[in-house]
Structure formats: structure tokens, C-alpha cells
C-alpha positions as CSV (number, residue, x, y, z in Angstrom):
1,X,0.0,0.0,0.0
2,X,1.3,3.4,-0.8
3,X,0.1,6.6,0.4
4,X,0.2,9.5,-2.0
5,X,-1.0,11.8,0.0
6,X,2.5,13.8,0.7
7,X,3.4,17.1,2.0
8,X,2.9,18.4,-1.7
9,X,-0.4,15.8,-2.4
10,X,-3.3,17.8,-1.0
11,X,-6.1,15.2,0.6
12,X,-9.5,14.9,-0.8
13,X,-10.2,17.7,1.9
14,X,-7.5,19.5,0.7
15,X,-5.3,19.0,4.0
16,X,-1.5,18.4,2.9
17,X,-0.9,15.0,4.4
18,X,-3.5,14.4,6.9
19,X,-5.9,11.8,6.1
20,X,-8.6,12.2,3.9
21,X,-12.0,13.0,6.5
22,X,-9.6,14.9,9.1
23,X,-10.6,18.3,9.0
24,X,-8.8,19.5,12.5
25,X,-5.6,17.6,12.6
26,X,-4.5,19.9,15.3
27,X,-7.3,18.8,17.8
28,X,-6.5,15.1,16.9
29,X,-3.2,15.4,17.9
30,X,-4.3,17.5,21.1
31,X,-6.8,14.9,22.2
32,X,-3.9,12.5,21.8
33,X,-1.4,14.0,23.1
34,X,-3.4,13.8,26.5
35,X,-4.3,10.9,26.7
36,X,-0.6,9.4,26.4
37,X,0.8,11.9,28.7
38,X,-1.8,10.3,31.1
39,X,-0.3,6.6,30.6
40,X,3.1,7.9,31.0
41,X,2.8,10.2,34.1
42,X,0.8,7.1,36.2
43,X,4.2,5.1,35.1
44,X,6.6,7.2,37.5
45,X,3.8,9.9,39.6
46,X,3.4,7.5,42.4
47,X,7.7,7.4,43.1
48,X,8.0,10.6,45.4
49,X,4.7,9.9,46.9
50,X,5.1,6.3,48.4
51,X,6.1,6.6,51.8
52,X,3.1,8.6,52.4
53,X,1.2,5.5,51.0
54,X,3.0,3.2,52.5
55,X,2.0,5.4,56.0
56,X,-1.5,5.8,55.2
57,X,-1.8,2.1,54.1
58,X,0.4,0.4,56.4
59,X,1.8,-1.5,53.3
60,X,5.0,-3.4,54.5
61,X,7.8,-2.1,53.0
62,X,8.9,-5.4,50.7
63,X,5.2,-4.9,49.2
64,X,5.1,-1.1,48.4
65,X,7.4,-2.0,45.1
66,X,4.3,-3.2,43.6
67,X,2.4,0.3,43.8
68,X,5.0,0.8,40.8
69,X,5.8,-2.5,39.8
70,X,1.9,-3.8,38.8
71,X,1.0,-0.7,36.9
72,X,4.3,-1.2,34.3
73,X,3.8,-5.6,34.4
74,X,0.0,-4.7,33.7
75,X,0.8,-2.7,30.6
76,X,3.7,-3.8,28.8
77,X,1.9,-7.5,29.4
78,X,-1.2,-6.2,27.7
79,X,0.1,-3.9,25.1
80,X,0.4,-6.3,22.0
81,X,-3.3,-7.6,23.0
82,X,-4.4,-4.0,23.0
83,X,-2.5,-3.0,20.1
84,X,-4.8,-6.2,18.3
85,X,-7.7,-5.1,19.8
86,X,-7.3,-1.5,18.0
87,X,-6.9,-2.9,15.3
88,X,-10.0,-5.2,15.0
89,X,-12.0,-3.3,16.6
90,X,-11.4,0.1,15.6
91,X,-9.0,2.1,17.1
92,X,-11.4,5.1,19.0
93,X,-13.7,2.5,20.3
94,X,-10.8,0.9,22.2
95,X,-9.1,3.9,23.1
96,X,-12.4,5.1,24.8
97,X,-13.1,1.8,26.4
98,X,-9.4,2.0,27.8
99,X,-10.4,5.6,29.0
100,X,-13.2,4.9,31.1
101,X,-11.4,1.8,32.5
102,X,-8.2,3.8,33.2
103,X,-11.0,6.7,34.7
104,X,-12.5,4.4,37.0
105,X,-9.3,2.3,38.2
106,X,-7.9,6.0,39.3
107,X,-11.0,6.3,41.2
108,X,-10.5,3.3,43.0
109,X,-6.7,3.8,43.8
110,X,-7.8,7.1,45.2
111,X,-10.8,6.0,47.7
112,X,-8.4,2.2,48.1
113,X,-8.6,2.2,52.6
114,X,-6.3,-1.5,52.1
115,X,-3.4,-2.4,50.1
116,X,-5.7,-5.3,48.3
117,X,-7.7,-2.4,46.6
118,X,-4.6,-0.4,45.7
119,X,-3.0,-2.7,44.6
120,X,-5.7,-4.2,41.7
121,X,-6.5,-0.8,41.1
122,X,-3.1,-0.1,39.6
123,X,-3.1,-3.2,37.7
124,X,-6.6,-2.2,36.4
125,X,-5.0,1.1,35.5
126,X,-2.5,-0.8,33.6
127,X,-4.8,-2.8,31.4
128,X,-6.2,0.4,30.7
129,X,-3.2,2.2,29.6
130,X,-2.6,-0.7,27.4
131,X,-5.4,0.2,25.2
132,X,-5.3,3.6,25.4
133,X,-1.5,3.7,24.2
134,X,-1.2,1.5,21.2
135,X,-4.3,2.6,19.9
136,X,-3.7,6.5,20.9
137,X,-0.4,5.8,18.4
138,X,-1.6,3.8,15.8
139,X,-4.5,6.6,15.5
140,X,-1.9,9.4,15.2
141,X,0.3,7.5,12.4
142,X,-2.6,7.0,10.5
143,X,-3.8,10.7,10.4
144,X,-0.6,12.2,9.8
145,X,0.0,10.0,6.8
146,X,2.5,12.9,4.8
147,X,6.4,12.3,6.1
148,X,6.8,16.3,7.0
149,X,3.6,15.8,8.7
150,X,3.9,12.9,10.3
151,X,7.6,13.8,11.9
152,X,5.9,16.7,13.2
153,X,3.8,15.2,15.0
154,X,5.5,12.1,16.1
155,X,8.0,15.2,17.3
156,X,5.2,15.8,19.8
157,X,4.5,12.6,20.9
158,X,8.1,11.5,21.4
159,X,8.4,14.4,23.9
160,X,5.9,13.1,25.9
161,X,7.2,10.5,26.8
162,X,9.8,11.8,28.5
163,X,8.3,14.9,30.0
164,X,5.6,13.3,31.7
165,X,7.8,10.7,33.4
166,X,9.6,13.9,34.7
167,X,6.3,15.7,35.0
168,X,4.6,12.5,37.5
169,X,8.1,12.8,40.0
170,X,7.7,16.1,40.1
171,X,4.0,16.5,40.8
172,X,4.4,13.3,42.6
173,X,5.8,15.1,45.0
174,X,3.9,18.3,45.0
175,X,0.2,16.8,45.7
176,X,1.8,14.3,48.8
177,X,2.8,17.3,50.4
178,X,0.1,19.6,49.3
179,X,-3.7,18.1,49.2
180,X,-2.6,14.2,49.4
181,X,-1.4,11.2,48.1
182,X,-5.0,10.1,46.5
183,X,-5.3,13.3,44.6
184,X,-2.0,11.6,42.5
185,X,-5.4,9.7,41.3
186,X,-8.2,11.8,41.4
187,X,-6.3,14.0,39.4
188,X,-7.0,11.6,36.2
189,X,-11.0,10.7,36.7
190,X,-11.9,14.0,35.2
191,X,-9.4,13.8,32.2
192,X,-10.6,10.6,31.5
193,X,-14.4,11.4,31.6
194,X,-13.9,14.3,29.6
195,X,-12.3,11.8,26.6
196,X,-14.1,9.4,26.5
197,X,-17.0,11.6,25.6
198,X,-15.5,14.1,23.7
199,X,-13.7,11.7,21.6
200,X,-16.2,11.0,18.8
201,X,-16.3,14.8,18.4
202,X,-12.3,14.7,17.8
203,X,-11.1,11.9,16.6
204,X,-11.5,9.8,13.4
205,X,-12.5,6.0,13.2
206,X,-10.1,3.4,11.4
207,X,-9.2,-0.2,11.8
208,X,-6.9,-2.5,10.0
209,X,-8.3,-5.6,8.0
210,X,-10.9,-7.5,9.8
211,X,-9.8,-11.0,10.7
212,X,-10.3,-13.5,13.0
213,X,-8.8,-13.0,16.5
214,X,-5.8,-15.0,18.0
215,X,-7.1,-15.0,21.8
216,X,-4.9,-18.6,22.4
217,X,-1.5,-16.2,21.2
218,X,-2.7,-13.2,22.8
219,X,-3.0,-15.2,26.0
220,X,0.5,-16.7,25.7
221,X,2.2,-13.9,24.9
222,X,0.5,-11.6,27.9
223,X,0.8,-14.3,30.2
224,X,4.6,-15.1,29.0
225,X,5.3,-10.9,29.7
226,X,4.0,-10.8,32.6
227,X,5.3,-13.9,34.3
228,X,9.0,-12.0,32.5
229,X,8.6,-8.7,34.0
230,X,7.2,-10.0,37.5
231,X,10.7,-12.2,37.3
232,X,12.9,-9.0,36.7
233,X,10.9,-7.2,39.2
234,X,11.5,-10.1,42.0
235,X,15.5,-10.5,41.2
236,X,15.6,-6.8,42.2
237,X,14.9,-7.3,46.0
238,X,16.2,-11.6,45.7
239,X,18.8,-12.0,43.4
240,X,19.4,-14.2,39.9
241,X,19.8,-16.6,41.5
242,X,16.4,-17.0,43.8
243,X,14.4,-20.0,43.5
244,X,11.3,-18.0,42.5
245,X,13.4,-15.8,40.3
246,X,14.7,-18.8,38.2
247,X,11.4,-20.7,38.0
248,X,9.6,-17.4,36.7
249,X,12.1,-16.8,34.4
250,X,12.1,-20.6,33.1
251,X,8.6,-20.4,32.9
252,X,8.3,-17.5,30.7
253,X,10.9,-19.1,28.7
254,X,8.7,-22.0,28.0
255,X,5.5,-19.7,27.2
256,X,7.2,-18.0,24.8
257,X,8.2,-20.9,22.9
258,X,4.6,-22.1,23.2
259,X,3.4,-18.5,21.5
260,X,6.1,-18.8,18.9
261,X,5.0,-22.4,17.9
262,X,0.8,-21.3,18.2
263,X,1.6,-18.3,16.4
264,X,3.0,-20.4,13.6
265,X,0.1,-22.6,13.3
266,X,-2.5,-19.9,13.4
267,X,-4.4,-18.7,10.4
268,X,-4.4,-15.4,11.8
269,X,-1.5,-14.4,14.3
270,X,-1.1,-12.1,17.1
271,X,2.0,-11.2,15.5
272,X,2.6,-12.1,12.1
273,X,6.2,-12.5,12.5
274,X,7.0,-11.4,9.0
275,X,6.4,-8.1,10.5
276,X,9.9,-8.3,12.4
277,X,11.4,-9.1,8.9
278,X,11.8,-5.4,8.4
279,X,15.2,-4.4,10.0
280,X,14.2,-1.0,11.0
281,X,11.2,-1.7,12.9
282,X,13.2,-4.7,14.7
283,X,16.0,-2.6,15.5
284,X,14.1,0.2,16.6
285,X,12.8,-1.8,19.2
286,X,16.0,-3.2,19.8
287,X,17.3,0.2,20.8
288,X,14.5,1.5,22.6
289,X,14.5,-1.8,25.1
290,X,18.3,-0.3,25.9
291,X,17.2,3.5,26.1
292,X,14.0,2.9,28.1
293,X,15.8,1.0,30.5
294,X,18.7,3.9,30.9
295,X,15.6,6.2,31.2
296,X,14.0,4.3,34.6
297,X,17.4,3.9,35.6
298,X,18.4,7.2,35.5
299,X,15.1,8.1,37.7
300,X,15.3,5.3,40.5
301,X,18.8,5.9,41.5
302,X,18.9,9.4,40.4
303,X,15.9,10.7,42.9
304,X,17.5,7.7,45.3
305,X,20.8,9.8,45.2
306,X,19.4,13.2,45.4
307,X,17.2,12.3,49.1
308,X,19.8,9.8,50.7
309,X,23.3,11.6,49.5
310,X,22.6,14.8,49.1
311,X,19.7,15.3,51.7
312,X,16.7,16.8,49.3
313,X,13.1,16.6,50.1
314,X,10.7,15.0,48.2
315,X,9.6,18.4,46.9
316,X,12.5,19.2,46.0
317,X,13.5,16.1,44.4
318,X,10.5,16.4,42.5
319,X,11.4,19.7,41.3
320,X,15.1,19.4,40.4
321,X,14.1,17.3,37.5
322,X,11.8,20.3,36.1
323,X,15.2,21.2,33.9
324,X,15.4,18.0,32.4
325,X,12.2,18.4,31.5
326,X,12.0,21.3,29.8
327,X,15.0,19.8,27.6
328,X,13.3,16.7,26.3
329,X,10.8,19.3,25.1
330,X,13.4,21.3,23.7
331,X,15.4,18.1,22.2
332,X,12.0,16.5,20.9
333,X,11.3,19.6,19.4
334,X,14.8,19.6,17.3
335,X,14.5,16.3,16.5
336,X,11.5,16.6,14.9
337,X,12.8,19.4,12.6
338,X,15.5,18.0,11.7
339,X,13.9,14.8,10.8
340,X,12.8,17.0,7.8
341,X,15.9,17.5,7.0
342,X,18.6,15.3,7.8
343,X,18.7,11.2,8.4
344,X,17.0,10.7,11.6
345,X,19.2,8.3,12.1
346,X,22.1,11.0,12.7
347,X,20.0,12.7,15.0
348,X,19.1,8.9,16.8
349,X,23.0,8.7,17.4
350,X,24.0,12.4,18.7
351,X,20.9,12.6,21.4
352,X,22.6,8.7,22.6
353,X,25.5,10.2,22.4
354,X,24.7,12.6,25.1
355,X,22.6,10.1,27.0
356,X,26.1,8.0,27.5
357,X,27.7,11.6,28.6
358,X,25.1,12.5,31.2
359,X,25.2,8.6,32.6
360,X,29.2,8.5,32.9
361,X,28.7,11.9,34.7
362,X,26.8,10.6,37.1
363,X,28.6,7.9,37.8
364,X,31.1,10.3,38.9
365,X,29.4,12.9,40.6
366,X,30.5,13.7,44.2
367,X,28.7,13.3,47.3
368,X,28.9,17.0,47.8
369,X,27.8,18.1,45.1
370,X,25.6,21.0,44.4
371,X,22.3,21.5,42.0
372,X,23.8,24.7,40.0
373,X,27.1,23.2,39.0
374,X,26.5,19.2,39.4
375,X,23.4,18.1,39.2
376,X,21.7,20.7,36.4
377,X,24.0,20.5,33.8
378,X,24.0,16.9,33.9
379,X,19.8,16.6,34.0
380,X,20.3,19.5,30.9
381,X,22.8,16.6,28.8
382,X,20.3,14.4,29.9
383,X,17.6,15.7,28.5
384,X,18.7,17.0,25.8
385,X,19.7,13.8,24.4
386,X,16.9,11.6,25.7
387,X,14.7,14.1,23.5
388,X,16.9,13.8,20.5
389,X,16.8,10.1,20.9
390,X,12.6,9.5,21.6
391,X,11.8,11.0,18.4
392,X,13.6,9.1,15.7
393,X,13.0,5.7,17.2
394,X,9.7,6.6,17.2
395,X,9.7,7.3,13.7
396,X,11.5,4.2,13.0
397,X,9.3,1.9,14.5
398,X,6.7,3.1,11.6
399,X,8.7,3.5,8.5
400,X,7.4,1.4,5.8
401,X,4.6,-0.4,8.1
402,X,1.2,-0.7,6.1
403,X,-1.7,1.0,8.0
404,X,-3.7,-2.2,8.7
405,X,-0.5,-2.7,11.0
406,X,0.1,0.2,12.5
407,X,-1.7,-0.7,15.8
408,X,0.7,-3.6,15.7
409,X,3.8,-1.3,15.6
410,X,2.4,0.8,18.0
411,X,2.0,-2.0,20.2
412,X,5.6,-3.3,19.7
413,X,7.6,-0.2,20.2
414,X,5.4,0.4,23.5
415,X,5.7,-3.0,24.6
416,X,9.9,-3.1,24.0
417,X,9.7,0.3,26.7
418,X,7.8,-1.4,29.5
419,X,10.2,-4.5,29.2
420,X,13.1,-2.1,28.4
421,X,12.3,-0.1,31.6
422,X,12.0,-3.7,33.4
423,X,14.9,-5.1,32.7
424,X,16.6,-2.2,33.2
425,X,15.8,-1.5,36.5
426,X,16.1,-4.8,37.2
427,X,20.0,-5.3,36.0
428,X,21.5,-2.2,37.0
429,X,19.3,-2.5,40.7
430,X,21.2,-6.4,41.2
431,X,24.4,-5.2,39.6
432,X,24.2,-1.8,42.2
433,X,23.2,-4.0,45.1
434,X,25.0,-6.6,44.8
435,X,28.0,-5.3,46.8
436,X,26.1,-4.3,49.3
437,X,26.4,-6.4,52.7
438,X,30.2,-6.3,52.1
439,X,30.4,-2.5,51.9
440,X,28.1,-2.5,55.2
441,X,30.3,-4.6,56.5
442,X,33.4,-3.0,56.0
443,X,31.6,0.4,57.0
444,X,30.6,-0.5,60.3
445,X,29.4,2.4,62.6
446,X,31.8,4.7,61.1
447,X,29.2,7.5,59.4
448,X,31.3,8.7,56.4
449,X,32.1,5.0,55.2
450,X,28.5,4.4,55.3
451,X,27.9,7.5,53.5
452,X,30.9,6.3,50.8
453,X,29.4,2.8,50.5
454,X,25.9,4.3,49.7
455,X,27.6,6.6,47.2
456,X,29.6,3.5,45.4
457,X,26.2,1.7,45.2
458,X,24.5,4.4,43.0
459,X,27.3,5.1,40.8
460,X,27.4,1.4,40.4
461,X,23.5,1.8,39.0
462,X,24.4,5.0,36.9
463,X,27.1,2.7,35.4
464,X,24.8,0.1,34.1
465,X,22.6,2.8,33.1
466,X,25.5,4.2,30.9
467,X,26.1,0.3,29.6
468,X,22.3,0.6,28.6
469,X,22.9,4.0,26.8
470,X,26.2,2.6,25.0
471,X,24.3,-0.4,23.9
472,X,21.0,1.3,22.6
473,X,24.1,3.1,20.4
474,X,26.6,0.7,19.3
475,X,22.7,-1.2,18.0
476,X,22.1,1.6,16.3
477,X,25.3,2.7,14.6
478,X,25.8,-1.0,13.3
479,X,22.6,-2.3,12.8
480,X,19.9,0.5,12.1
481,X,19.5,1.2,8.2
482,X,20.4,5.0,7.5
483,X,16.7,6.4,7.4
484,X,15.9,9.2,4.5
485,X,15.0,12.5,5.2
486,X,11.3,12.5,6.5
487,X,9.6,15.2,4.4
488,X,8.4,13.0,1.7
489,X,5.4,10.8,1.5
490,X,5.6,7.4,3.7
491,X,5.3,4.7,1.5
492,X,4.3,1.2,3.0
């Protein structure tokens, strides 16, 4: 399928590549643009705000992980099955179903009096983010159908990403020691109301081809992801080498193995694996497992370092990464112009580039450090080049995919973050920790070694952050094909 509705190719409605039937592209993206920043900021909002949860809910402290941990498993479990579901079903019918369950999981987390009720209400929140995500994207793609226009818009999106993570730590921190904890929940009940019924005002509807549904893949796959990610989230706190850790991990193994051979066998796949025959979609998701687990990295023992070494509140914490911020606006921004105008994959390299700076940085920044001179113009590199780096990847993940498939893609590149952000956590947490009793040891009673051990620990964690960042870019300088300037039409 080509689309010859380029930059230059008015649409039937006379729109320069937008979708014929889209008459207020700008509102479309809006609309959008929301409702992903919503899935994003529930991923890291609830961070600064735990011990107040953990007060209010008497939640043991080995359980309170899973405030965070069930809303990510949830999601990047579900994705693919959501991504399906868009695509059968029609993209704004699933994106307002996942609204109104996203809307009324919030609404449980916030009134939730026992850990039980918080706890399935942030998994409920994840199913619902893993409709509203794929199909938020796939619907984007497929309006912004010119390259110039697409890139554009795809410019905004990949800033979100990284802004509202920044955006939830920050106002994480703000609301648990302003109105409350629950209002990090109540906060999204009258967003999400709003959506789902302004939503056949805004947006278009569009599907891919109509074909029977794989529910025996789309059960192995979720249920392979989820039993993955729960194993990465457990060897954080136990080890590789727990029992429960290694059975998980074996299990998932055989699940997947069980999807690949059902998937084969199916008349019509989950994932038609001919789909991961094209070698920029593939490695774009490649890369973006590596950079989204730098990114959660970067956050866990970067807000870890700024309260236990250098003393911040949560406020201020919160607020520090306000900088950072701003410059995956900034970098998004660039990226997205000069998609237009030079390979994005040039672009892809110089923002990872930086990413790998900012990383080794920190794994060298002293205890005593202060915000002006340490701490900002590292979150500035930082952000900077995770803004440079969303953009193109995103763009990848979509070049040359047919429009049938674009919920698929969508699902892909969102699923590969959620594991990415896993497994990263996960690695850098046991490679960081695993030192630990014989630095506290060796530290004693004595203050200032304990102070130094705790300091070695997270620049052992910003150190397998930087490995992520240097992988995501060695992938990407050897195995991502040079893509063209995007300010032609997309041709699938």
C-alpha cells in the first residue's frame, strides 16, 4: 500500500498529508497527546509519593514495590493484545473503552482504605493504559499519513514521553505534600471522563483488515510478559539466583516458545512474525528496550541519590528534574525538525551520544555536590539527548509499516519500553546492590564510610545505566538502516 498523500499531495479535503476525513488535525493530535501523557505520568507519579502511601496504608515495605511495579507488568503485558484489539476493533472505540477503565481504576486507587484495593487498582489502571497507548499511536500515524507531517507530530508525541515521566516525580511530590497522596489519582477521573466523551467529536474511526482473533497467542504472549517482567521485578529485591526468580524466568521461557510455535500454526496471528522481517522496525525496538531501560534507571537511582546523598526533600527532588524536562521538550522539538531534513538516524545517534555523557557523569558525581554546578548540567545533557533520541525511534518503529498494521507497531515499540524499563531496573538495581552487605560490613558504625558505601552503590547503578545507553548506540550505529529525510510521503 502506498500513500500519496504527501506534503505536496493535498487530501481529498485538501489538507496536505493528513488523512482524507480529518478536518482538525491539530485537535486530533491534542486529544492524543493527553491521553498518552496520562499513561506515561501514572508510570513514574506515584515514586515521590510512596512513603506517604505506604504510612497511610500500612503496606509493608517489601510490598510497596508493587504500587509501581503492577502498573508497568499490567501494561507492557497487555500492550500487543491492546495494540490487536485497535486494530479489529477500531482504534477510537478501544481507546475510549481503555479511558473509562483507566477513569475508574484511578478512582479506586484514590478511595483504596487496604493495600488489596490499591493494589488491583493499579493493575486495572494498567490494562487500561494498554489500550489507550497502542491505539492513541496507531490513530496518530494513521492521520498524519505525509512524512513532514507525520515527523511533526510524532515530534510531539516523542516528547511526551519523557516529560511526563519527569512531569509524574515532580508532581508526585507536590500533591503528597500539598492536598494528598490520593489526589495523584483523582487527578485523572476528570481527564478521563472528559475523553471518552469528547472523543467522537475529535477523533476519526479506522481499523486494519478485519480478521479472526488470535485470543490462544494473545494469552500466551500476555501471560509469558508478565510472568517475565514479575521475574525481573522479583530479582531486584532476591537476586538471579532465587528460587522463584529462576522458575519465573524458566517459565516465561517456555511460554514464549509455546506462543512462537501457536503463532505459527494460526491462520491469523497475534504477530505475524513477517512483520519483524523489516530491519528498522526490529532494531528500533531493539534500541528502545536499551534506552528505556537507561531512562527508569536514571530516575530510580537518580531521585535515590538526590534524598539519601545529598539530603533533598521529596519536593524538591520532585522539582530538580523540572530542567530535564523542559529539555526533552526542547530536544523533541529539534529532533522533529530536523527529521525533515537530515537522516533521523544521525540525529538517533547524537541525542545517545549525550545520554552515554550525562550517565558516565553521574557515575562520577560527588557526594557534595551541588544543584547549580552538578546536578543541572547533567539533567540538561540528559535531557537533551533523551529528546533527540525519543523522536527518531519513534519514527523508525513506523517507516514502511502498512496502516492495517500500525496498531501492531504501536503496540511493539510500546511494549519493547515497559520491558526495556524492566529489565533495566532490574539489572542495573542487582548489579548496584550486589556489593552491598560487604560495603556494610566494612563500613561499620563509622558514618562517612557508610555515607561512601551508599555513594559507590548508586554510581554502580548510573554505570549500568550508561552500559544501557552505550548499547542502545553501538545497535544503532551498526545495525539500524540510515533512514531518509522524512519530508516525503511514507510509502508502505
Amino acid at each position: 500500500m502506498t500513500d500519496l498523500h504527501g506534503p505536496g499531495r493535498p487530501t481529498d479535503d485538501g489538507l496536505p498529508g493528513i488523512a482524507p476525513g480529518v478536518r482538525r488535525p491539530g485537535l486530533v493530535l491534542a486529544f492524543l497527546s493527553v491521553a498518552q501523557f496520562m499513561v506515561f505520568l501514572d508510570v513514574s507519579i506515584v515514586n515521590v509519593a510512596l512513603p506517604s502511601i505506604e504510612t497511610a496504608l500500612d503496606i509493608d515495605e517489601a510490598d510497596l514495590t508493587y504500587v509501581v511495579t503492577l502498573y508497568g507488568t499490567v501494561l507492557g503485558g497487555f500492550l500487543l493484545l491492546g495494540s490487536r484489539l485497535a486494530d479489529t476493533f477500531g482504534r477510537r472505540r478501544v481507546l475510549q473503552v481503555g479511558l473509562a477503565v483507566f477513569g475508574l481504576a484511578s478512582l479506586a486507587a484514590g478511595v483504596a482504605q487496604d493495600q488489596g484495593v490499591l493494589f488491583a487498582a493499579r493493575g486495572l489502571q494498567g490494562l487500561g493504559s494498554a489500550m489507550i497507548a497502542p491505539a492513541a499511536l496507531s490513530t496518530l500515524t494513521t492521520t498524519f499519513v505525509g512524512g513532514a507531517e507525520r515527523a511533526r507530530a510524532l515530534g510531539v508525541w516523542g516528547a511526551l514521553a519523557g516529560i511526563a515521566s519527569v512531569v509524574g516525580v515532580s508532581l508526585g511530590g507536590v500533591l503528597a505534600d500539598g492536598p494528598g497522596w490520593r489526589w495523584i489519582f483523582f487527578i485523572n477521573l476528570p481527564i478521563a471522563v472528559a475523553a471518552v466523551l469528547l472523543a467522537p467529536r475529535v477523533l476519526p474511526e479506522s481499523r486494519g483488515v478485519r480478521r479472526r482473533f488470535d485470543l490462544v497467542g494473545a494469552l500466551l504472549l500476555t501471560t509469558a510478559l508478565l510472568t517475565l517482567l514479575y521475574a525481573l521485578e522479583e530479582a531486584i529485591g532476591h537476586g538471579w539466583d532465587d528460587t522463584v526468580v529462576l522458575t519465573c524466568l524458566a517459565v516465561a521461557a517456555v511460554l514464549v516458545v509455546a506462543f512462537v510455535v501457536a503463532e505459527r500454526r494460526s491462520p491469523a496471528p497475534l504477530v505475524p512474525f513477517d512483520v519483524l522481517r523489516r530491519r528498522t522496525l526490529l532494531v528500533a525496538n531493539v534500541a528502545t528496550v536499551f534506552l528505556l531501560g537507561t531512562v527508569v534507571t536514571v530516575f530510580f537511582f537518580a531521585s535515590l541519590f538526590l534524598q539519601q546523598v545529598l539530603d533533598y526533600t521529596p519536593v524538591r527532588t520532585g522539582l530538580a528534574y523540572v530542567p530535564l524536562a523542559l529539555l526533552v521538550a526542547v530536544g523533541a522539538a529539534a529532533a522533529s525538525a530536523l527529521a525533515a531534513r537530515i537522516p533521523s538516524k544521525i540525529v538517533l545517534v547524537a541525542g545517545l551520544v549525550l545520554v552515554t555523557s550525562g550517565l558516565l557523569l553521574l557515575a562520577r558525581m560527588s557526594g557534595s555536590a551541588s544543584y547549580a554546578t552538578g546536578v543541572l548540567p547533567v539533567f540538561l545533557l540528559l535531557g537533551l539527548g533523551l529528546g533527540l533520541s525519543f523522536v527518531p525511534l519513534q519514527i523508525a518503529a513506523q517507516v514502511g509499516v502498512p496502516e492495517e498494521r500500525a496498531g501492531l507497531a504501536a503496540g511493539l515499540i510500546n511494549t519493547s519500553q515497559e520491558v526495556g524499563g524492566a529489565l533495566g531496573v532490574a539489572v542495573a538495581a542487582t548489579y548496584a546492590f550486589r556489593r552491598i552487605d560487604e560495603l556494610t560490613a566494612a563500613a561499620g558504625d563509622d558514618a562517612g564510610l557508610v555515607d561512601a558505601a551508599r555513594i559507590i552503590v548508586f554510581h554502580d547503578g548510573f554505570l549500568a545505566g550508561a552500559g544501557f545507553a552505550g548499547a542502545a548506540l553501538l545497535v544503532s550505529i551498526a545495525l539500524l538502516p540510515s533512514i531518509p529525510r522524512h519530508d516525503g510521503p511514507v510509502v508502505a
